[in-house]
PANUTI-104015 format. One record per residue (C-alpha): residue number from 1; x, y, z. Coordinates in pm, whole numbers, always signed. Example, Ala and Ser with C-alpha at 12.3 -4.5 7.8 and 13.67 -1.06 7.14 Angstrom:
BEGIN
{node 1,{+1230,-450,+780}} {node 2,{+1367,-106,+714}} 
//
This chain:
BEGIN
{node 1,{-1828,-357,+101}} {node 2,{-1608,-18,+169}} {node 3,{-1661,+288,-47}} {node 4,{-1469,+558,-108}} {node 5,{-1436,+846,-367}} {node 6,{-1174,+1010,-528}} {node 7,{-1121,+1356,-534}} {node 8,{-1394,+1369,-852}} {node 9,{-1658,+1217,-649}} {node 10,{-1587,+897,-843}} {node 11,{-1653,+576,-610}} {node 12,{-1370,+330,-529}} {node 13,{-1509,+22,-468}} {node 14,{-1282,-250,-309}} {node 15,{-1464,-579,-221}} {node 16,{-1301,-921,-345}} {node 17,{-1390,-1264,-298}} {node 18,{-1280,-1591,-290}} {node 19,{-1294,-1930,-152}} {node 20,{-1165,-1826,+174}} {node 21,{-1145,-1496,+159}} {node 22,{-1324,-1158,+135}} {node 23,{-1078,-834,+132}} {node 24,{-1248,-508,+200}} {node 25,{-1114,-163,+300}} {node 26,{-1223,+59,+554}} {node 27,{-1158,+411,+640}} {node 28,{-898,+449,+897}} {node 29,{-980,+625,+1264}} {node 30,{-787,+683,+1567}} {node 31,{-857,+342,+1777}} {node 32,{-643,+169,+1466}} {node 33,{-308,+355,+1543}} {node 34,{-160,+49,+1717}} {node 35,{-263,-196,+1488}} {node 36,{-110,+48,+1190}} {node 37,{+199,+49,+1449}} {node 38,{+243,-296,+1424}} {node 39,{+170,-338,+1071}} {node 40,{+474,-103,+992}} {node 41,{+655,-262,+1300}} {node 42,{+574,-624,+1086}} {node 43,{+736,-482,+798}} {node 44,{+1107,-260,+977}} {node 45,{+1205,-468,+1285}} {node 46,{+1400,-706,+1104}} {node 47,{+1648,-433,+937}} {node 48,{+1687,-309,+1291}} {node 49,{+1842,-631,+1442}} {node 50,{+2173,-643,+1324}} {node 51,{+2244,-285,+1399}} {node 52,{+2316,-387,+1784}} {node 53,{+2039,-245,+1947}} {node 54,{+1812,-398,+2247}} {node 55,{+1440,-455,+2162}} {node 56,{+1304,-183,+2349}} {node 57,{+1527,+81,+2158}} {node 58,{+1461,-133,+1814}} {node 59,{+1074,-29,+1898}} {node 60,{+1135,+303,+1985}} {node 61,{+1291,+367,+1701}} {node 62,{+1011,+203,+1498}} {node 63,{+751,+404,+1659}} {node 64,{+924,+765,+1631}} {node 65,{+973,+652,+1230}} {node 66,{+658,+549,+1246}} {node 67,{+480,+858,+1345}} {node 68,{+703,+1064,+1127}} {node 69,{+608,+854,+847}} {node 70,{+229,+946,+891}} {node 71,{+265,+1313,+1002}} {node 72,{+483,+1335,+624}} {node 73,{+213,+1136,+465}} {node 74,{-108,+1358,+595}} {node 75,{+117,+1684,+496}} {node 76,{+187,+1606,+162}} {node 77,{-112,+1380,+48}} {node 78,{-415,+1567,+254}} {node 79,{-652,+1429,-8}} {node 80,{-539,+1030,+66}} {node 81,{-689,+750,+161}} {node 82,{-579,+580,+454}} {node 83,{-740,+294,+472}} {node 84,{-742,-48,+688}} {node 85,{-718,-427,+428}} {node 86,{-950,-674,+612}} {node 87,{-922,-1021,+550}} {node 88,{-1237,-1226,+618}} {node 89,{-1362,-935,+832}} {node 90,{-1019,-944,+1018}} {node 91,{-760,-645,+1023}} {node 92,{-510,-814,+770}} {node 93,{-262,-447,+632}} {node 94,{-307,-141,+563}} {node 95,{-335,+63,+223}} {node 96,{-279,+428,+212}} {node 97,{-369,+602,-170}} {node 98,{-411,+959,-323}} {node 99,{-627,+980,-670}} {node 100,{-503,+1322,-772}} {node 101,{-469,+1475,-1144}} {node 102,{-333,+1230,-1373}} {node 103,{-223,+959,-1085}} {node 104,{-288,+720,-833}} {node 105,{-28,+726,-612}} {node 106,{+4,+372,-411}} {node 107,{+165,+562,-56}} {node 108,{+203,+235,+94}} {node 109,{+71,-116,+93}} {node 110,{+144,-379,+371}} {node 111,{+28,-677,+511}} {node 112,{+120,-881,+870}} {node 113,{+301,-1152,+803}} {node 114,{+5,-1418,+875}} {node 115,{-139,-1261,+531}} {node 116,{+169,-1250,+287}} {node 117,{+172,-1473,+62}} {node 118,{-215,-1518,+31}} {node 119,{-268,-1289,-274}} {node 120,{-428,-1031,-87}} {node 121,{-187,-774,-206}} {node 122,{-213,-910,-534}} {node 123,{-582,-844,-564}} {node 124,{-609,-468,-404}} {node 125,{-310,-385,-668}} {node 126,{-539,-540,-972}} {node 127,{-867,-383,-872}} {node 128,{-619,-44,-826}} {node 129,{-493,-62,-1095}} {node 130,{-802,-189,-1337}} {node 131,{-1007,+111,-1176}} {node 132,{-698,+399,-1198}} {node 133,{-732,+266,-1575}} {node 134,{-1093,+314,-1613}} {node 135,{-1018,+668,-1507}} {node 136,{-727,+748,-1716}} {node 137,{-468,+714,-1423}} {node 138,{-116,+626,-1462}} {node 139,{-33,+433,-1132}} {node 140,{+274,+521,-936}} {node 141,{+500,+361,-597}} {node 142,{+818,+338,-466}} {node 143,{+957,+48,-353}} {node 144,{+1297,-40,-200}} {node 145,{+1526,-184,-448}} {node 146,{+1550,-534,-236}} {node 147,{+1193,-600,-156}} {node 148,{+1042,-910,-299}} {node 149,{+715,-710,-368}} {node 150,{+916,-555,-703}} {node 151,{+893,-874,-938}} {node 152,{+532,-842,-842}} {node 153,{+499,-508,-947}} {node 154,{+727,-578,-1252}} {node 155,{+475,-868,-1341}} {node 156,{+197,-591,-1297}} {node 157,{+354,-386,-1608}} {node 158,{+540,-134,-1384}} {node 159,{+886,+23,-1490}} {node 160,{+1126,+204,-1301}} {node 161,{+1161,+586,-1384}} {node 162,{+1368,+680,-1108}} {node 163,{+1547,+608,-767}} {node 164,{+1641,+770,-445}} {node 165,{+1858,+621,-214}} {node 166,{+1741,+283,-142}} {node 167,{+1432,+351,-351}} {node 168,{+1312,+283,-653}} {node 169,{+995,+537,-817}} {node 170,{+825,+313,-1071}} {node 171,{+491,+351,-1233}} {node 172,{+249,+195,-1461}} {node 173,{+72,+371,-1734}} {node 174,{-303,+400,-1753}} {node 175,{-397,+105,-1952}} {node 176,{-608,-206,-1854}} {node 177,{-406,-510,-1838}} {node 178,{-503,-667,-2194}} {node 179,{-326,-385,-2350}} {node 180,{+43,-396,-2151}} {node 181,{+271,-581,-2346}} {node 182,{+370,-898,-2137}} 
//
């Protein structure tokens, strides 16, 4: 089981189970940086191959956004959780979150491909979700306007308040899920 707190000192508790499966989270540390690097590799490469370019520039490319991308995250959400999803004990994604104020803000959430589909990402959104709830929390992500992963959040009672670019900003409001209107 991983623990964590929010910035209140409240625990966030992330263990699920089922048949086959036990998700955790752990804190991340320096030794993951290439497994986070291919995580977010897992989830860019693909809109890099029409554009023309050779592999080894198509990874270059990846790892300079990559290491942009966490140098803006740590600047603007010092307080966040960056955290590792294990699957089974095995590094499956990565999660990164900041509990702050009125909001959780769900930075990013991905998976390698092996362990789409599983409900894995399903499961850490419910338990964030059920326990920004508990706390009063309206939920909050963006999420590009042509990623499967919207209907999901759609189904989760988000709505979009806003866009940028390719972007959509959508949030759900602090309720448990009984009390969104389906």
């Amino acid at each position: 089981m991983s623990n964590a707190f929010d910035p209140r000192g409240n625990p966030i508790t992330f263990t699920f189970q089922s048949e086959a499966d036990v998700i955790e989270l752990r804190a991340v540390t320096h030794t993951d940086r290439e497994f986070l690097l291919t995580v977010f590799s897992s989830t860019r490469f693909d809109e890099f191959t029409g554009a023309g370019l050779s592999a080894a520039e198509i990874e270059l490319l990846i790892e300079q956004q990559f290491t942009m991308q966490d140098r803006y995250y740590r600047r603007h959400y010092p307080q966040a959780r960056f955290d590792v999803v294990l699957s089974g004990g095995v590094a499956a994604g990565r999660l990164y979150h900041n509990w702050d104020g009125d909001e959780l803000r769900v930075m990013d959430i991905a998976l390698l491909p092996s362990f789409r589909g599983r409900g894995i990402g399903t499961r850490l959104m419910h338990r964030l979700i059920a326990q920004a709830a508990q706390r009063g929390m309206a939920v909050k992500l963006h999420v590009e306007c042509n990623n499967p992963v919207r209907s999901l959040y759609l189904r989760l009672g988000f709505e979009k308040i806003g866009e940028n670019g390719i972007y959509e900003f959508m949030c759900r409001p602090a309720a448990p899920f009984e009390s969104q209107a389906t």
